[in-house]
C-alpha positions in Angstrom: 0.0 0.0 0.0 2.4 2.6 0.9 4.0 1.8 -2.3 1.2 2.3 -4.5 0.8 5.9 -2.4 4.8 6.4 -3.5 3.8 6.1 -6.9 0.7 8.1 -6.7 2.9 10.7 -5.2 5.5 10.4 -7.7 2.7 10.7 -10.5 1.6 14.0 -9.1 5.0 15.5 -9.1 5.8 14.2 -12.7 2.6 16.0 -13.9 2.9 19.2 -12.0 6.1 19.8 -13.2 5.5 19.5 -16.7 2.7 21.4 -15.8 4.6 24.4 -15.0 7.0 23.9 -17.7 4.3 24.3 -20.5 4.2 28.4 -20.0 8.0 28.3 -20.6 8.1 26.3 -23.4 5.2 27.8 -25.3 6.8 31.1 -24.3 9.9 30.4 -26.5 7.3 28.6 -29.5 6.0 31.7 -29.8 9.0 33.8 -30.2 10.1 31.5 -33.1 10.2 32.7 -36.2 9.8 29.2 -37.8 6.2 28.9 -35.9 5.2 32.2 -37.0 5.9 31.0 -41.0 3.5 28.1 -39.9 1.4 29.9 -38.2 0.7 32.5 -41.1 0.8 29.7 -43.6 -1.7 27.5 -41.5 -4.3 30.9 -41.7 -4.3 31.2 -45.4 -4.5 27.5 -45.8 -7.4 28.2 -43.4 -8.8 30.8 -45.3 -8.5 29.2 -48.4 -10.3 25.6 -47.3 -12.7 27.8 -45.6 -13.8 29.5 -48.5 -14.4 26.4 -50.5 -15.7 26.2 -54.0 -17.2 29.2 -55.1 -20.5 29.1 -56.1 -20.3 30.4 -59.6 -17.5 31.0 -61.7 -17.6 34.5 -61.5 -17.2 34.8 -57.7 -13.4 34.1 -58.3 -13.0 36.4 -61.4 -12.5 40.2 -61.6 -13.5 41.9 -64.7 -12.3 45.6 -65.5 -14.9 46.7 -68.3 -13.5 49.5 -71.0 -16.0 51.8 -69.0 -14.1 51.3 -65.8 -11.0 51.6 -67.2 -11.7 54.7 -69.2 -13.1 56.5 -65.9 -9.5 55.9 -64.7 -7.9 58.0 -67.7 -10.5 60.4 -67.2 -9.9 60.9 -63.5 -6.2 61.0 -64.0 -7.0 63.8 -66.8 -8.7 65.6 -64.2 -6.2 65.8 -61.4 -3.1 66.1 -63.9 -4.4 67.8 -66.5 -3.1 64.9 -69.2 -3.9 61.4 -70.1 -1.8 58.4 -68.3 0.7 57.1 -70.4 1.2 53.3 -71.2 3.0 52.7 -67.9 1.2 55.1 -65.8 -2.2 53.6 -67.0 -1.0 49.7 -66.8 0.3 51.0 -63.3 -3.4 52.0 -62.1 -4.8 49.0 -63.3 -2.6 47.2 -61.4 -3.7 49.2 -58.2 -7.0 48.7 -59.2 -6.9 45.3 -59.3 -5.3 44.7 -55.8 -7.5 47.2 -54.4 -10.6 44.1 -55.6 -8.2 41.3 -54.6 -7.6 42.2 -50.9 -11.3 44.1 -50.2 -12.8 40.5 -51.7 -10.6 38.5 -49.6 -11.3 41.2 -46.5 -15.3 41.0 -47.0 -14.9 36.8 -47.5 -13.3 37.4 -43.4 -16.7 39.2 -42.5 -14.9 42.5 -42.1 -17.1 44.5 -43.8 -19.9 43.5 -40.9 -22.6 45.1 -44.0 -21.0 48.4 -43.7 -20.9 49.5 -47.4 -17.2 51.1 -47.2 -15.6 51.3 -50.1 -12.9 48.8 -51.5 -10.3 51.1 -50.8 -10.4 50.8 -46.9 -11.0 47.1 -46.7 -8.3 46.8 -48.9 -6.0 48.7 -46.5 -7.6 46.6 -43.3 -6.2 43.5 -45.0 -3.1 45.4 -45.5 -2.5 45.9 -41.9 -3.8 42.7 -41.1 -1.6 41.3 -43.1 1.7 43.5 -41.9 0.4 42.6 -37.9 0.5 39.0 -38.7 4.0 38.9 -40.7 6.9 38.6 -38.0 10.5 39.0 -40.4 12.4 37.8 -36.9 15.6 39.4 -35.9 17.8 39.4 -38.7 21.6 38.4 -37.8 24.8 41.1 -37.8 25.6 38.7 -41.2 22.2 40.1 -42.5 22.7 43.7 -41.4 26.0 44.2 -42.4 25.2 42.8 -45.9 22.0 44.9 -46.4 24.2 47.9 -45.3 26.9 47.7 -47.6 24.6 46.6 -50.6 21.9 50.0 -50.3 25.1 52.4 -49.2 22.9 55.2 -50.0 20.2 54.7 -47.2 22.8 54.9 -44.8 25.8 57.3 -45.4 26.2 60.7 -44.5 25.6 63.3 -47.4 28.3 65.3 -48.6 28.3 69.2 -47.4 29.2 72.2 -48.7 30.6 75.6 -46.8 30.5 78.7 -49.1 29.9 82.7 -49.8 28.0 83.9 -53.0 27.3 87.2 -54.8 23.8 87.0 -57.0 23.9 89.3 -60.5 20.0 89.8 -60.8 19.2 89.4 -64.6 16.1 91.9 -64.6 18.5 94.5 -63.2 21.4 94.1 -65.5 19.6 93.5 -68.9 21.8 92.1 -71.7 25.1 93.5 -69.6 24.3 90.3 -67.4 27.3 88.2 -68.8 29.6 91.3 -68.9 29.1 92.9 -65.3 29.5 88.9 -64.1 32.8 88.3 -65.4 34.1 91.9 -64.6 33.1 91.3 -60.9 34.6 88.0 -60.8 37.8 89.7 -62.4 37.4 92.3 -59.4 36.7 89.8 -56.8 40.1 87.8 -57.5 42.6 90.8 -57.5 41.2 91.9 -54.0 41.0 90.5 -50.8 37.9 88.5 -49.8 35.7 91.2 -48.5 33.7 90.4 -44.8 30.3 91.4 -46.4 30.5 90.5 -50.2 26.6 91.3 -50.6 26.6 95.0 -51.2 29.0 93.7 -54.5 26.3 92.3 -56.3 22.4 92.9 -55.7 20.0 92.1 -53.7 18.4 88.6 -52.9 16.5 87.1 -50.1 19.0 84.3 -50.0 21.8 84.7 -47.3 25.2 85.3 -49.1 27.0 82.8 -47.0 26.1 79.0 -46.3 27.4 76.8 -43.9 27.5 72.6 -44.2 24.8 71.9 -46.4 23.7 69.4 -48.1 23.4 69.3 -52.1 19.8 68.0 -51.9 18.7 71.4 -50.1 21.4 73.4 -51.9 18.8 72.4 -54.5 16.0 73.3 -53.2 17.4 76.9 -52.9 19.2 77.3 -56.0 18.1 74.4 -58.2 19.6 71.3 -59.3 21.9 73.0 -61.9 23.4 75.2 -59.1 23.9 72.6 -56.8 26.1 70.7 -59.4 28.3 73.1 -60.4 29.0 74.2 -56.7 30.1 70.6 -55.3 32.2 70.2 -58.5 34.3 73.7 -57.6 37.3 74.6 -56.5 37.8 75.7 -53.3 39.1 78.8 -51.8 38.5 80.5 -55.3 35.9 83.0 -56.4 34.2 81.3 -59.5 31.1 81.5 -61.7 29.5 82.7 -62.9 27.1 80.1 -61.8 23.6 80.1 -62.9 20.8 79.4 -61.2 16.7 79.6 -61.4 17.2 83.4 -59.8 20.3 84.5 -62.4 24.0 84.0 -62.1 26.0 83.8 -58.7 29.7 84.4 -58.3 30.6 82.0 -55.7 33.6 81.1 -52.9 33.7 77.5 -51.5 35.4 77.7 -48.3 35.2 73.8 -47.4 33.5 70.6 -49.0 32.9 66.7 -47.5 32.6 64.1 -49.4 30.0 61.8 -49.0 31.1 59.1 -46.3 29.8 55.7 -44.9 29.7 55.9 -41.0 31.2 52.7 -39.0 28.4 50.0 -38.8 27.8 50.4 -35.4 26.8 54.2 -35.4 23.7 52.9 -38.2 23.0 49.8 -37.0 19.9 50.3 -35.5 18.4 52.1 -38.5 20.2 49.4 -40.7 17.8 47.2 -38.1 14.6 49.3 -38.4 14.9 49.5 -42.5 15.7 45.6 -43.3 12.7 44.4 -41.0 10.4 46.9 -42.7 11.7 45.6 -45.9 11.4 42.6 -44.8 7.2 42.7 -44.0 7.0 44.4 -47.0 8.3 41.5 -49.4 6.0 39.5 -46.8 3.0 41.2 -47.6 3.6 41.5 -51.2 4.2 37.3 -51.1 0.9 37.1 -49.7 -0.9 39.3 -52.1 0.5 37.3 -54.6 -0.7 34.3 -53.4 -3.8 35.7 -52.8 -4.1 37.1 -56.4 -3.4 33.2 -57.8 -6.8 32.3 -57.0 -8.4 34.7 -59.1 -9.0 35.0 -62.9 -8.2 38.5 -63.5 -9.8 39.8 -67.2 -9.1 43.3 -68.0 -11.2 44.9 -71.3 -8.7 47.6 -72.3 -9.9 50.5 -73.9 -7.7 52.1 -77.2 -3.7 53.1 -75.8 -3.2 56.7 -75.1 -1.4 57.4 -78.4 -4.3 56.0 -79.9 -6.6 58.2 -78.2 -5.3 61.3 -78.9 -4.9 60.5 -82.2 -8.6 59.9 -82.1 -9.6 63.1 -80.7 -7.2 65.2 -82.4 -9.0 64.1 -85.6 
């Protein structure tokens, strides 16, 4: 007897230790990437049996009618005062057509509830549906470091540029515009570098003098073809004239940096952030795609854009 109770005992123990091992163990299931590939995969397999057969052939097909298509051009028109090109039409078709995909396969999910919202929104709830359920998992320093050095541009610093200018305003100067330019350039070399150089040309908004920045907001001050010829000058030289979308500048680089990659452990963390998002993204994309395979898309395309103007221009 007091055997059997040794065993019973034993039992117990057995039991309540596993017991309180489960929590532990399906704690570190859960952070597992692997289970969450399952997981996800297990849903749309889910989804998918779910649904079933549809009950006519015409549940699984989407069908873009010339009409629909044509309201597109027209609503393009509208907003940029053209028609789409080729590309730019294919490309709202294309938009179009996953808009249907993911609002069908949102309403199939019941999350529509009878509230007539348009495809657009479901659409996007399927979106983030989709992006809460996809888990990248933590990509290794392998991973990082490769991603890093293969998309250099997310990542390194952006060259600068130090320097003082003197604007020629075109309106002011007339046809002497090219003259007066080279004459004060002329001037500016044989004399020292004045303190204030503004009073030697005319007036602008613009500061005369700018101090580290950047050639992408260089050209949002002066325009692209400014910002080109400046980083390519050289330096501690008055030069120009320069033009730009206000007239010509005459102008004095006093320092430059070249565009530089940081060490990997001052990025890593954005290097982190931007390969996971990347990583959902592709995610999500996969699963549209697989989504989209189990409809019969038919587009009715209307005459191409060359075409139509043709058309009306007769």
């Amino acid at each position: 007897m007091r055997s059997l109770l040794g065993e019973h005992r034993k039992s117990k123990n057995i039991v309540a230790a596993y017991l309180n091992l489960m929590p532990i163990l399906f704690k570190k299931l859960l952070r597992d990437p692997l289970f969450h590939f399952l997981a996800i995969g297990g849903m749309v397999f889910a989804l998918f049996s779910w649904l079933g057969e549809p009950e006519s052939g015409d549940s699984r097909v989407i069908r873009l009618t010339t009409g629909e298509v044509e309201a597109m051009q027209k609503f393009w028109g509208k907003t940029h005062f053209r028609l789409p090109t080729d590309a730019e039409l294919e490309g709202l078709i294309d938009h179009r057509i996953r808009e249907e995909v993911l609002s069908r396969e949102a309403l199939a999910m019941g999350m529509s509830q009878g509230d007539p919202l348009i495809r657009r929104r479901l659409a996007q709830k399927m979106e983030f549906l989709s992006e809460g359920l996809m888990d990248p998992g933590e990509p290794s320093e392998a991973d990082l470091r490769a991603y890093a050095e293969a998309n250099p541009e997310r990542f390194q610093e952006p060259a600068k540029i130090s320097f003082e200018h003197i604007y020629l305003n075109p309106e002011r100067r007339g046809k002497n515009l090219e003259r007066d330019a080279r004459a004060l350039l002329v001037s500016m070399k044989n004399s020292h570098k004045s303190k204030n150089v503004s009073p030697a040309g005319d007036p602008i908004l613009l500061n005369s003098h700018f101090a580290h920045i950047t050639p992408t907001s260089l050209a949002g001050f002066f325009g692209e073809e400014f910002a080109q010829a400046a980083m390519e000058l050289p330096l501690g030289e008055w030069q120009g004239p320069v033009r730009s979308g206000y007239g010509l500048h005459l102008v004095y680089v006093q320092e430059r940096t070249e565009a530089r990659m940081p060490e990997f452990k001052a990025i890593r963390n954005k290097v982190r952030e931007a390969l996971m998002e990347k990583r959902r993204h592709d995610a999500v994309n996969s699963l549209y795609e697989t989504l989209r395979e189990g409809y019969h898309i038919v587009v009715e395309r209307p005459m191409s854009h060359d075409s139509l103007r043709s058309s009306q221009g007769q």
